[in-house]
GUDODO-226167 format. One record per residue (C-alpha): x, y, z. Coordinates in steps of 0.5 Angstrom, whole numbers, plus 500, padded with zeros to 3 digits. Example, Ala and Ser with C-alpha at 12.3 -4.5 7.8 and 13.67 -1.06 7.14 Angstrom:
2
NUSE,525,491,516 $
NUSE,527,498,514 $
//
This chain:
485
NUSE,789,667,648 $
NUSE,785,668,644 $
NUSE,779,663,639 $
NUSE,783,664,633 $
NUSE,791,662,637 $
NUSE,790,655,636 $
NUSE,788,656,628 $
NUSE,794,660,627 $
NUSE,799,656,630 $
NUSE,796,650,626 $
NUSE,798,654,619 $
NUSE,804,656,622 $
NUSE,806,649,623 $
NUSE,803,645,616 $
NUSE,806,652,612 $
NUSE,814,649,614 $
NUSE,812,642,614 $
NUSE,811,645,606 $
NUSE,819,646,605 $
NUSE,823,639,605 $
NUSE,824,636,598 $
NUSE,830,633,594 $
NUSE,831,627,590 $
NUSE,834,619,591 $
NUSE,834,613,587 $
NUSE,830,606,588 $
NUSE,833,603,594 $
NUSE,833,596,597 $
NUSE,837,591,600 $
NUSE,843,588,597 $
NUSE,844,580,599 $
NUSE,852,581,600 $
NUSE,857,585,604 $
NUSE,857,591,599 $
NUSE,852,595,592 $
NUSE,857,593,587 $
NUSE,855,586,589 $
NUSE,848,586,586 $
NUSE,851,588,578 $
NUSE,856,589,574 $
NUSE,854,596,573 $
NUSE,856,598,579 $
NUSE,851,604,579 $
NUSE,847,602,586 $
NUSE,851,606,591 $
NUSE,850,605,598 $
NUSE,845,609,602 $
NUSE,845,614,607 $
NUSE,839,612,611 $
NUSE,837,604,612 $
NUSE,830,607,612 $
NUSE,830,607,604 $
NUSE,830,600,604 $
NUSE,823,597,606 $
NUSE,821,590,609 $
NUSE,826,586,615 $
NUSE,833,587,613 $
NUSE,835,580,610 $
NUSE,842,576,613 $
NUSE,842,579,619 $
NUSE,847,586,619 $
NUSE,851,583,613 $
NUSE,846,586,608 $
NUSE,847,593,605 $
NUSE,842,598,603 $
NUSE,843,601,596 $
NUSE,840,605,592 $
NUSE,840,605,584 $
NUSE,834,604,578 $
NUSE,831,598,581 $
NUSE,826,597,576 $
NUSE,831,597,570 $
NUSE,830,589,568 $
NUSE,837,585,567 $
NUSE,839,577,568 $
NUSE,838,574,575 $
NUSE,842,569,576 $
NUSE,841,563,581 $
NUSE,845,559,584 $
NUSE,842,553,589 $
NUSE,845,549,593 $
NUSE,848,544,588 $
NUSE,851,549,585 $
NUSE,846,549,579 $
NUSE,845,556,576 $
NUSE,839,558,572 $
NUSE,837,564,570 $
NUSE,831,569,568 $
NUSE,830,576,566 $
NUSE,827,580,570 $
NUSE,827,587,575 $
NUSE,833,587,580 $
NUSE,828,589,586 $
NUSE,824,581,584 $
NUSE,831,578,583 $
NUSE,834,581,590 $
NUSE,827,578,593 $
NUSE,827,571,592 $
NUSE,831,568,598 $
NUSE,830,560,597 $
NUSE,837,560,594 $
NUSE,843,564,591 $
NUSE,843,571,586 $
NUSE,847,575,583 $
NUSE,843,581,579 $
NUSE,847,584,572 $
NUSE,843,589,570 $
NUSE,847,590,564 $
NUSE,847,583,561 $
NUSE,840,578,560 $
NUSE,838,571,561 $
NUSE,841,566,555 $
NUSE,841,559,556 $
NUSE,842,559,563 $
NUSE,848,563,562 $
NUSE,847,571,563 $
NUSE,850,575,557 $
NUSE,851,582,555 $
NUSE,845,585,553 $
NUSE,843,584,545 $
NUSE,848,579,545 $
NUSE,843,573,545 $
NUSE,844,568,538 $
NUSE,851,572,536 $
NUSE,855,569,533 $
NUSE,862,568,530 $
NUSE,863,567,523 $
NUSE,869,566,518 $
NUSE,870,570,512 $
NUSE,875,568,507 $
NUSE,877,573,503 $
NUSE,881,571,498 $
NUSE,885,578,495 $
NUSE,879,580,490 $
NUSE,873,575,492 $
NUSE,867,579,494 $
NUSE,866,576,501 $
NUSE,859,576,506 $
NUSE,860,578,513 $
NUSE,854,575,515 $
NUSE,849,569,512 $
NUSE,842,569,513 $
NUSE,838,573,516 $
NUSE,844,575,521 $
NUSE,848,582,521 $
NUSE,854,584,522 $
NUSE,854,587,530 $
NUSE,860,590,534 $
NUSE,866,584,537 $
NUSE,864,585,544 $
NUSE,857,582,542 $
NUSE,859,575,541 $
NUSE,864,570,546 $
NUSE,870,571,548 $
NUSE,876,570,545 $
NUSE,875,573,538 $
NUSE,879,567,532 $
NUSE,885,570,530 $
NUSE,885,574,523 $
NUSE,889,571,518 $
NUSE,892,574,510 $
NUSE,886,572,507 $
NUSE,881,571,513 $
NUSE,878,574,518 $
NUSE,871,573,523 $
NUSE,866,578,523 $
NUSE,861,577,529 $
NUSE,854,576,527 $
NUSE,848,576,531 $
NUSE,840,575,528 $
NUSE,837,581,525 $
NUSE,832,584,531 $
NUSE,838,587,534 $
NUSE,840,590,528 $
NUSE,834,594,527 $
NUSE,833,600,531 $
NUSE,829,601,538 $
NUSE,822,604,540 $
NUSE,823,611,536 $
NUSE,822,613,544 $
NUSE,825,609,550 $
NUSE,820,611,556 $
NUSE,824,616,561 $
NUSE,826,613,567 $
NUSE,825,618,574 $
NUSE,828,618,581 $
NUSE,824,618,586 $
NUSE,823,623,591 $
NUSE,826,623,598 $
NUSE,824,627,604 $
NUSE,829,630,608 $
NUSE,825,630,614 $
NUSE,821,624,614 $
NUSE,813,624,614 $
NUSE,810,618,618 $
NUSE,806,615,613 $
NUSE,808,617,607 $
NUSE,809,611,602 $
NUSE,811,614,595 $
NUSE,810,610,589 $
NUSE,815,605,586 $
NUSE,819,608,579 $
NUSE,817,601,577 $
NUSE,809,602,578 $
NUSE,810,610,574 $
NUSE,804,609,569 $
NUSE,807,610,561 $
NUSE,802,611,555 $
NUSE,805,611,548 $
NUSE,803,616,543 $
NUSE,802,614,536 $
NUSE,809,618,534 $
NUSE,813,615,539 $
NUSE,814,619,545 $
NUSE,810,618,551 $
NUSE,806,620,557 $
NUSE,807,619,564 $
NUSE,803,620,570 $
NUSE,807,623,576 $
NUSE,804,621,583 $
NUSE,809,624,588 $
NUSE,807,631,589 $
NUSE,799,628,591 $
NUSE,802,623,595 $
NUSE,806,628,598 $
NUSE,801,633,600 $
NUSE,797,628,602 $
NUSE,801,625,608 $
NUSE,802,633,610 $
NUSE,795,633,611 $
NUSE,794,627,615 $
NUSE,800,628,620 $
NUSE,798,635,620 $
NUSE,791,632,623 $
NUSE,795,627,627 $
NUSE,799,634,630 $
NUSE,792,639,631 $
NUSE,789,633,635 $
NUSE,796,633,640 $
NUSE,796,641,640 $
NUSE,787,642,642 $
NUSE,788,636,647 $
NUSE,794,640,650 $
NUSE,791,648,650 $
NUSE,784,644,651 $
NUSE,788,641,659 $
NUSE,791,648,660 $
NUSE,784,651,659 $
NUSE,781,646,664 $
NUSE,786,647,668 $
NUSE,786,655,669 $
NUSE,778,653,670 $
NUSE,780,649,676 $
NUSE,785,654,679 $
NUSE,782,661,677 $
NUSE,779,662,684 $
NUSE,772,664,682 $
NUSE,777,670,678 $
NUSE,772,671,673 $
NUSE,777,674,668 $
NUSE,781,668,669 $
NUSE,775,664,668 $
NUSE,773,667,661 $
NUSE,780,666,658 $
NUSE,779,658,660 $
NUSE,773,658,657 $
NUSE,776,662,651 $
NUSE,781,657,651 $
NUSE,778,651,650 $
NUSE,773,654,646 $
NUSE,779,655,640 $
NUSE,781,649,641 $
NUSE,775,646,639 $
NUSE,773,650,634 $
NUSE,780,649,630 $
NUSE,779,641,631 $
NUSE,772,642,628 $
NUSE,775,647,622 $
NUSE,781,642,621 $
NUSE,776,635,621 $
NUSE,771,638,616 $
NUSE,776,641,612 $
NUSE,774,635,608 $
NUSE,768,638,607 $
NUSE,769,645,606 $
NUSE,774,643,600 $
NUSE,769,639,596 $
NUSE,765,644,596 $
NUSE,769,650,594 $
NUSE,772,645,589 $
NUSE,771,637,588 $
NUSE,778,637,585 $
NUSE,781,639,591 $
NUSE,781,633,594 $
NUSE,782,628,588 $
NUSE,789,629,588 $
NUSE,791,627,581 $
NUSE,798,625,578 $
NUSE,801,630,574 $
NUSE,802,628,566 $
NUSE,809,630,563 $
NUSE,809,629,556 $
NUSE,816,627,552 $
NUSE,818,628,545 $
NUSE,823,625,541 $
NUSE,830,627,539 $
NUSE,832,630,533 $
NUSE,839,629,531 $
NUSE,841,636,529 $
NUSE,848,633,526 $
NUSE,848,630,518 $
NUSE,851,624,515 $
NUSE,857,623,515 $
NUSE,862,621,509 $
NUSE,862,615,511 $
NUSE,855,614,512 $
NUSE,849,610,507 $
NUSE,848,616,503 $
NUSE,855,617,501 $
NUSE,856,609,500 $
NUSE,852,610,492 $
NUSE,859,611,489 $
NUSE,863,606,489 $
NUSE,869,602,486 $
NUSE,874,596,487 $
NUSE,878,595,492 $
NUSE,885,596,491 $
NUSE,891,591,492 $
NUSE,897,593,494 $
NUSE,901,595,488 $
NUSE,895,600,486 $
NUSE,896,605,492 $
NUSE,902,610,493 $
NUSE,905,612,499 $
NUSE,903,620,500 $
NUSE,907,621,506 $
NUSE,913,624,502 $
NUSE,909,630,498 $
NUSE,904,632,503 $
NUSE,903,633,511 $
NUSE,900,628,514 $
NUSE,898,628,521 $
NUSE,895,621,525 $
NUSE,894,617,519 $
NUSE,893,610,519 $
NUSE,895,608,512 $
NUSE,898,614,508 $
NUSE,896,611,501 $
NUSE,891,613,496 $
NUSE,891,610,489 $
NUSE,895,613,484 $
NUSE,890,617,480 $
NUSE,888,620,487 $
NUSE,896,621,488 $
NUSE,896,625,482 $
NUSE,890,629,484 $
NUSE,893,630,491 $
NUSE,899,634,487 $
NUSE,894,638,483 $
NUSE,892,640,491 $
NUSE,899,642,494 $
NUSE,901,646,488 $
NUSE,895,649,488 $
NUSE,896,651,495 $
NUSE,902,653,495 $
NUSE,900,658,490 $
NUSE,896,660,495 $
NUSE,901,660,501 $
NUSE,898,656,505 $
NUSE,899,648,506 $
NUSE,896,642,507 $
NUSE,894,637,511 $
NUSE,892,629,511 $
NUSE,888,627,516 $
NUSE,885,620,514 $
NUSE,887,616,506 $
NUSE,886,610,505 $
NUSE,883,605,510 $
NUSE,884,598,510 $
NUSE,879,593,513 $
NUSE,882,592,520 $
NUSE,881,600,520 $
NUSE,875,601,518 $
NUSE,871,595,523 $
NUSE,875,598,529 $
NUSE,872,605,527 $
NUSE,865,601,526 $
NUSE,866,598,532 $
NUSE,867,604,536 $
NUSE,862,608,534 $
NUSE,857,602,534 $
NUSE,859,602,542 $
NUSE,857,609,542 $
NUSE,850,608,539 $
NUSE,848,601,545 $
NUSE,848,597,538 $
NUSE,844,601,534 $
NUSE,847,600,527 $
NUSE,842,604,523 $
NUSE,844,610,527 $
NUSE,852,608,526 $
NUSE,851,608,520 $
NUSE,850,615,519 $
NUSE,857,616,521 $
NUSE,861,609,519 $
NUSE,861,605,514 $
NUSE,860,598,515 $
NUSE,866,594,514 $
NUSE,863,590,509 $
NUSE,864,596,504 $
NUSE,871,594,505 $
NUSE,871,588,501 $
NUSE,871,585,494 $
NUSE,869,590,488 $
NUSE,865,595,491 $
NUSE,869,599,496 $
NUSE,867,606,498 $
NUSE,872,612,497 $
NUSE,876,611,504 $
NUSE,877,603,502 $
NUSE,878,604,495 $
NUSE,884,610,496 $
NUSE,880,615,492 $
NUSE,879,619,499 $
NUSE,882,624,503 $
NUSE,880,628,509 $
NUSE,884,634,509 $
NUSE,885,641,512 $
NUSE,890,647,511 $
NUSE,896,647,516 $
NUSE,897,651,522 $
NUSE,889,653,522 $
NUSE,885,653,527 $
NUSE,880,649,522 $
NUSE,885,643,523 $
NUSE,881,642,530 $
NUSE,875,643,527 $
NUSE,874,636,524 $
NUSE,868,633,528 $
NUSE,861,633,527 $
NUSE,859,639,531 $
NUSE,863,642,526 $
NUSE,862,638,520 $
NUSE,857,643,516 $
NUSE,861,650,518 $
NUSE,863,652,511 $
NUSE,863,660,513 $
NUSE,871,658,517 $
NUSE,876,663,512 $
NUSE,880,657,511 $
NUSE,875,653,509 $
NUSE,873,657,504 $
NUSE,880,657,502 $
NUSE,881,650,502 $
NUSE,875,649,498 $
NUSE,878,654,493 $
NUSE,884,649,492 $
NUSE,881,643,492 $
NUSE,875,645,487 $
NUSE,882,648,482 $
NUSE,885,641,483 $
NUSE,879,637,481 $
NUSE,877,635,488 $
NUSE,870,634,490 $
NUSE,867,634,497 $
NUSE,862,632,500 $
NUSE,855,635,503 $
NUSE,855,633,510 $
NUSE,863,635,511 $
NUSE,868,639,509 $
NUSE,873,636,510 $
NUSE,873,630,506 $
NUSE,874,630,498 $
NUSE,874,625,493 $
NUSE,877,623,487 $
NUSE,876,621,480 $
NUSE,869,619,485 $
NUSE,863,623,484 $
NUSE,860,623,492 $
NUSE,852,620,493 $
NUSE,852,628,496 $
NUSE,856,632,491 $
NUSE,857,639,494 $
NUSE,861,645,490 $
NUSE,867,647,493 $
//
């Protein structure tokens, strides 16, 4: 064998050591009998090896290790052996750490009066609004918005003729977030397990907001990672000289006084040596070719910020500059007889608008095509159940909802946007592939055969549409973005 062998193998061995890398979560032990006990997410899931989880395993063989975004904060709800419950806002992995007395960890809710409620729903409230036909209400007083229904307690006070509740909650949760939430990383798990290996928690990821909102992260695991393979590659270089070191002394021991055998002893246990001396003064060798080679620093990964690549919708604040009264029953006309109509709510406009739509449907029979009704008139009811909707879809964000549903507060009194004053359609030409294209992603497709000839209709029967989508057209109401059609 020769000096090099020992050198060789040593490479060999930390190159494969170099090939197991995938991805888990942050992990740790559930005080109950399953994951889904520690929140209402249920996003924590059973982990495949109890060894994710560190520290004793607690309650003997009844605790479950499970993986999730432990750091993620949420309402810790503890209950002591009197049956009082506290709660506090903290991460779910310090929740699950306290073992005096009795916790829950919701990870989608947060601590308010001892109570844990859904997340942004502290200080919300119900309140009643008394219409009164005409009368110009205010959904919410004070410095409190108008939110989502799933915000405030359960149940909701029924709505009557002339009253409805609106849920209200203070004016921080009507605001929109940070202009960038920092990124959440799953930690790395190896599937070879290295000894001595301890990566850093997501919790302790360091983030570093920039001036425009996004962030810089720095991510430690790959110097980590190298750093356990040269440690336990010197553990494992030692275990190998020792061994090629013995098999040298001993062919010395049996060589007989053979000088061949002798030789290749002595060459044995000469390699063995110099492949340790190479191994333990690498150090050396490293920080004098280059000091970062061994200043393992954590890679930095920036992060931008979004862009909505979609316009306002109709319904959003820009449209909201032209208004009129809302109208009373006896001012709108049912179009379900001179029109098509497909899953509209309520197929009533006001009787200007009717008469515009039967400029509209002659104008397209002249033109051999059909039209139809997608959305008409909408009523308060409506109208909040299509905020609310879209304000789930946002986590609460109302100035972003905004940019796609109008507040149900411009359905009431004397100042009710185009669809809550019957002054609005959404429409299509029948049959066409154009009829399936009615959503944001489509909204400013203005080259579509049928909807150049849609336009043409509309515009002939005095229509006017809005910029951000091609479908909606107003009456006898000029939109706050008027485009030609």
């Amino acid at each position: 064998m020769k000096k090099t062998t020992f050198i060789k193998l040593a490479g060999s061995f930390l190159f494969f050591l170099l090939l197991p890398l995938a991805a888990s979560a942050n992990c740790m032990w559930s005080l109950n009998n399953k994951c889904e006990d520690i929140g209402t997410t249920n996003n924590w899931i059973l982990a495949t090896k109890e060894t994710f989880c560190s520290g004793t395993k607690p309650n003997g063989q009844t605790a479950k290790c499970c993986c999730a975004n432990g750091d993620i904060p949420g309402c810790c709800e503890k209950k002591d052996t009197n049956g009082v419950i506290t709660t506090a806002n903290m991460t779910g992995e310090n929740c699950q750490a306290i073992t005096s007395v009795s916790t829950t960890f919701y990870q989608d809710k947060e601590a308010d009066n001892n109570t844990c409620v859904k997340k942004g729903s502290v200080g919300c409230a119900w309140n009643r609004v008394v219409t009164n036909g005409q009368t110009t209400a205010t959904e919410c007083s004070g410095d409190k918005k108008l939110s989502g229904d799933d915000r405030c307690p359960a149940p909701k006070p029924a709505d009557t003729t002339n009253a409805h509740s609106s849920c209200c909650c203070p004016a921080p949760v009507d605001k929109p977030g940070p202009a960038a939430t920092p990124p959440k990383f799953i930690m790395p798990e190896l599937q070879i397990p290295i000894p001595g290996l301890s990566l850093t928690k997501t919790s302790a990821i360091k983030y570093t907001a920039n001036e425009d909102g996004s962030y810089q992260v720095q991510i430690p695991w790959l110097s980590e990672y190298i750093l356990a393979i040269y440690k336990y590659g010197l553990s494992i270089a030692g275990i190998l000289a020792a061994l090629i070191l013995m098999a040298g002394g001993a062919l010395w021991l049996v060589s007989g006084g053979d000088a061949s055998r002798v030789t290749q002893a002595k060459e044995l246990i000469a390699g063995s040596v110099t492949g340790l001396i190479i191994l333990f003064s690498s150090y050396i060798i490293l920080i004098q070719i280059n000091p970062d080679l061994v200043q393992l620093k954590p890679i930095t990964i920036g992060t931008i910020q979004g862009v909505d690549l979609v316009s306002d919708g109709s319904d959003s604040q820009s449209n909201l500059s032209s208004t009129a009264s809302c109208l009373s029953d006896a001012d709108l006309v049912n179009i379900t007889g001179i029109v098509n109509t497909s899953n509209v709510s309520d197929p009533r406009l006001s009787k200007n608008a009717y008469e515009g739509l039967k400029k509209a449907i002659a104008e397209a029979k002249k033109q051999g095509v059909e039209l139809t009704v997608t959305s008409a008139n909408r009523s308060y009811a409506k109208q909040k159940s299509l905020w609310d909707a879209e304000l789930k879809k946002f986590n609460g964000d109302t100035a972003k909802t905004r940019k796609y549903v109008a507040d149900p507060a411009n359905c009431t009194g004397n100042k009710c946007y185009s669809h809550c004053a019957g002054v609005a359609i959404d429409v299509c030409i029948k049959g066409s592939k154009s009829c399936g294209m009615l959503s944001s992603a489509y909204a400013s497709n203005n080259s579509d055969p049928d909807i150049i000839k849609l336009q043409s209709i509309m515009k002939a029967a005095g229509w006017l549409r809005y910029c951000g989508e091609w479908w909606h057209f107003q009456y006898g109401l000029a939109p706050g973005k008027s485009c030609s059609p």
